[in-house]
C-alpha positions in Angstrom: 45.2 -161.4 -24.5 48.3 -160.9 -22.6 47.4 -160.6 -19.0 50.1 -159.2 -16.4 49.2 -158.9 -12.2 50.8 -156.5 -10.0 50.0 -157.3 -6.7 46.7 -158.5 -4.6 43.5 -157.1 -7.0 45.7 -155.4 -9.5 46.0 -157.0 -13.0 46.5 -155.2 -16.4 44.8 -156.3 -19.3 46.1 -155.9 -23.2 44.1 -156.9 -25.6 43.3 -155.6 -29.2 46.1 -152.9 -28.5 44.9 -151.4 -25.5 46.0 -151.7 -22.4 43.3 -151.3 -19.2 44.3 -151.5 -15.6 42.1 -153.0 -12.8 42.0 -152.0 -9.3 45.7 -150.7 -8.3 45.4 -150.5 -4.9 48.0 -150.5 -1.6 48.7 -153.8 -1.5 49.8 -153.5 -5.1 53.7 -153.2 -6.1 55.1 -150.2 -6.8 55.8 -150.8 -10.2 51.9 -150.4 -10.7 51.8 -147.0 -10.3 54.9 -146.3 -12.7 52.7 -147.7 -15.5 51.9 -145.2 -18.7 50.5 -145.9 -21.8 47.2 -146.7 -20.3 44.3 -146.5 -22.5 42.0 -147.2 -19.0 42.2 -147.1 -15.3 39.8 -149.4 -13.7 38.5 -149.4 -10.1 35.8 -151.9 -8.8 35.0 -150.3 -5.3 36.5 -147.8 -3.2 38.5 -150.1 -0.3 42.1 -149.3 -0.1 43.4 -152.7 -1.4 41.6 -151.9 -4.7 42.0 -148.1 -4.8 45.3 -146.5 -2.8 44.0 -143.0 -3.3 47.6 -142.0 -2.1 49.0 -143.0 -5.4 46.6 -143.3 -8.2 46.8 -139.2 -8.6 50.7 -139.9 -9.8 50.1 -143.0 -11.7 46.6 -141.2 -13.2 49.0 -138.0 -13.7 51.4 -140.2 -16.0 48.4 -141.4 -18.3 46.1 -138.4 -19.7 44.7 -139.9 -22.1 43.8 -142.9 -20.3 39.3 -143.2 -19.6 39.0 -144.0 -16.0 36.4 -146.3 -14.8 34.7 -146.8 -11.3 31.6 -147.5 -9.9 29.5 -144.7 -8.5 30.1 -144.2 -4.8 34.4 -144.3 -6.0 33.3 -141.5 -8.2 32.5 -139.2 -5.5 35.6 -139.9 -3.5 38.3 -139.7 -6.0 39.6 -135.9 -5.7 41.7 -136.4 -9.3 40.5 -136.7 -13.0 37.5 -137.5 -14.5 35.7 -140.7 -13.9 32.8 -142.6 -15.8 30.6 -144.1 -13.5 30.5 -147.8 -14.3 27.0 -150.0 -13.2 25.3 -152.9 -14.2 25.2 -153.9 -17.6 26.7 -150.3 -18.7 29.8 -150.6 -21.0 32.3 -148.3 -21.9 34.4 -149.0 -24.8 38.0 -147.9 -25.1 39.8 -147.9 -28.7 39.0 -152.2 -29.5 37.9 -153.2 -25.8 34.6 -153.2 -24.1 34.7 -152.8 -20.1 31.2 -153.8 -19.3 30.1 -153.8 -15.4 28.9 -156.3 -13.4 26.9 -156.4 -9.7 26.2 -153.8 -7.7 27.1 -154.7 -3.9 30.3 -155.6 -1.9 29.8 -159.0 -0.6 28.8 -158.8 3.4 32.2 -158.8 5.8 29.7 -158.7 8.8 26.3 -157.7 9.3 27.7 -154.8 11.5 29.5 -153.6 8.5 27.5 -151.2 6.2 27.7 -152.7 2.2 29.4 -150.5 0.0 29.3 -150.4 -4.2 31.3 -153.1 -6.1 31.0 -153.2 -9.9 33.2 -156.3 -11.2 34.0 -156.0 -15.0 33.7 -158.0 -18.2 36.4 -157.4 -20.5 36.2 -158.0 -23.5 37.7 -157.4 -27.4 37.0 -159.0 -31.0 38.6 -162.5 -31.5 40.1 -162.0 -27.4 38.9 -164.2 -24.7 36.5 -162.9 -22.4 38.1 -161.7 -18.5 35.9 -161.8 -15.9 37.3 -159.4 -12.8 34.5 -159.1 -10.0 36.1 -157.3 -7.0 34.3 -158.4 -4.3 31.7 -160.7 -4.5 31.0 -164.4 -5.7 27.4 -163.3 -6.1 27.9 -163.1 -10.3 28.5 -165.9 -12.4 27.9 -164.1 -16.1 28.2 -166.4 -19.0 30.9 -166.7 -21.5 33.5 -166.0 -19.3 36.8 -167.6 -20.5 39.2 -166.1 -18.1 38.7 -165.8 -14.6 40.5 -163.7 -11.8 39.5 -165.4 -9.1 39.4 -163.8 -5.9 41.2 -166.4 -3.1 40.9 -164.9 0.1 39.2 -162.6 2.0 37.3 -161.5 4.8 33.8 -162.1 3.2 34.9 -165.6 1.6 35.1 -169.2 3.0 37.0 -171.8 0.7 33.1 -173.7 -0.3 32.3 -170.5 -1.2 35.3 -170.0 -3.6 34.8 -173.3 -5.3 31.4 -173.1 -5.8 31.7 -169.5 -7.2 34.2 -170.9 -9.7 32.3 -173.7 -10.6 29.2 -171.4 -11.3 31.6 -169.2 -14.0 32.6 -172.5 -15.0 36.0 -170.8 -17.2 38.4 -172.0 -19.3 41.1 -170.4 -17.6 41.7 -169.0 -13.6 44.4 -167.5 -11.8 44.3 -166.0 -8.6 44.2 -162.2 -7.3 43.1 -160.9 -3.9 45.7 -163.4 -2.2 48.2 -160.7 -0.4 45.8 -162.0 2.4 47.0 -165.3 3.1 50.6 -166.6 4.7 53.0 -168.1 2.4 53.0 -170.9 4.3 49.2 -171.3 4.1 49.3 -170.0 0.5 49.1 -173.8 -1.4 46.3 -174.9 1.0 44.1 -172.1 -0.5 44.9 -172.8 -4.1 44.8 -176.7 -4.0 40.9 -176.6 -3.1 40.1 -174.2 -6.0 42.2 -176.1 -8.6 41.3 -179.4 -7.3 37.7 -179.3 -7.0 36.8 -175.8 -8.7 36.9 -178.3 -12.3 39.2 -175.6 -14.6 41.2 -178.0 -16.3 43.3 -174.6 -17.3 44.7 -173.3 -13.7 47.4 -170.7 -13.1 49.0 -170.5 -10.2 50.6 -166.9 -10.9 53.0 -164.9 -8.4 51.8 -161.1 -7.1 54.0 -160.2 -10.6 53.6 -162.7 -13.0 52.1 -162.5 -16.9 50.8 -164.8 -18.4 49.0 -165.1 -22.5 45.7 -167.0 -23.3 
């Protein structure tokens, strides 16, 4: 499994010779959006750092073939292409890979704040590791998750709360997404809690673009 971010949420998976994107939103580079040869498009809940809406119809334009994936309140928003609603427990397979969602809820920003949908994904493929993506929300620890993108920062997060949600998935593997949030300079405060008490023996520290193979 060759696994490749692009900024904030965004990561692209490719596994079993198909290639699935998850959540390019506006905090992801520009490069994202230039992607083709897509087999899927994945979205996990409608928030603008996840979806940009301004330029998924371009980046959706220069994949045809690719099956897009989003939870059922994104479906109703998105004004291009075809979507299959993704829920709990539902899976959708794409040429060797199985996308199966996860949750159901955004985690709570604040309690003035109505809860929107969030359906994290499992990915998975034959003789692959398993990737666990889950938006946003520590509430899910599935088992037999072997890769982690691990959410670092955000609104609706505390650093106890990250740790424990890591030690609940309990992964071989981790690297960070949802981290355009934090300061470079504050950056490495974030990350030494997780990898120093989250017990992942494997843990990447990779940049907004990095790949990396597991």
């Amino acid at each position: 499994m060759q696994i490749t971010r692009f900024g904030h949420a965004a990561i692209l998976v490719e596994a079993a010779g198909t290639r699935v994107l998850v959540d390019p939103g506006s905090f992801s580079a520009d490069e994202t959006f230039a992607l083709e040869g897509l087999d899927a498009i994945v979205v996990t809940h409608q928030h603008a750092d996840h979806l940009d809406q301004a330029r998924v119809p371009g980046l959706v334009e220069r994949n045809p073939g690719a099956v897009l994936v989003c939870d059922p309140e994104t479906a109703s928003l998105v004004e291009v292409g075809e979507w299959v609603v993704n829920a709990e427990g539902l899976e959708t397979v794409v040429k060797g890979v199985s996308i199966r969602g996860v949750g159901q809820v955004h985690a709570e920003i604040l309690p003035t704040i109505p809860r929107i949908a969030n359906v994290g994904v499992l990915v998975t493929a034959a003789d692959e590791p398993v990737l666990f993506h889950p938006g946003d929300t520590y509430q899910h620890a599935p088992e037999g998750v072997d890769v982690l993108a691990l959410p670092l920062s955000a609104p609706w997060a505390k650093s106890s709360e990250t740790v424990d949600f890591v030690r609940r998935v309990a992964p071989s593997m981790m690297f960070p997404i949802h981290d355009r949030t934090i300061s470079d300079i504050g950056y490495g405060i974030y990350w030494s809690q997780v990898s120093g008490h989250g017990g992942v023996e494997d843990a990447r520290l990779l940049g907004q673009t990095d790949s990396t193979r597991v």
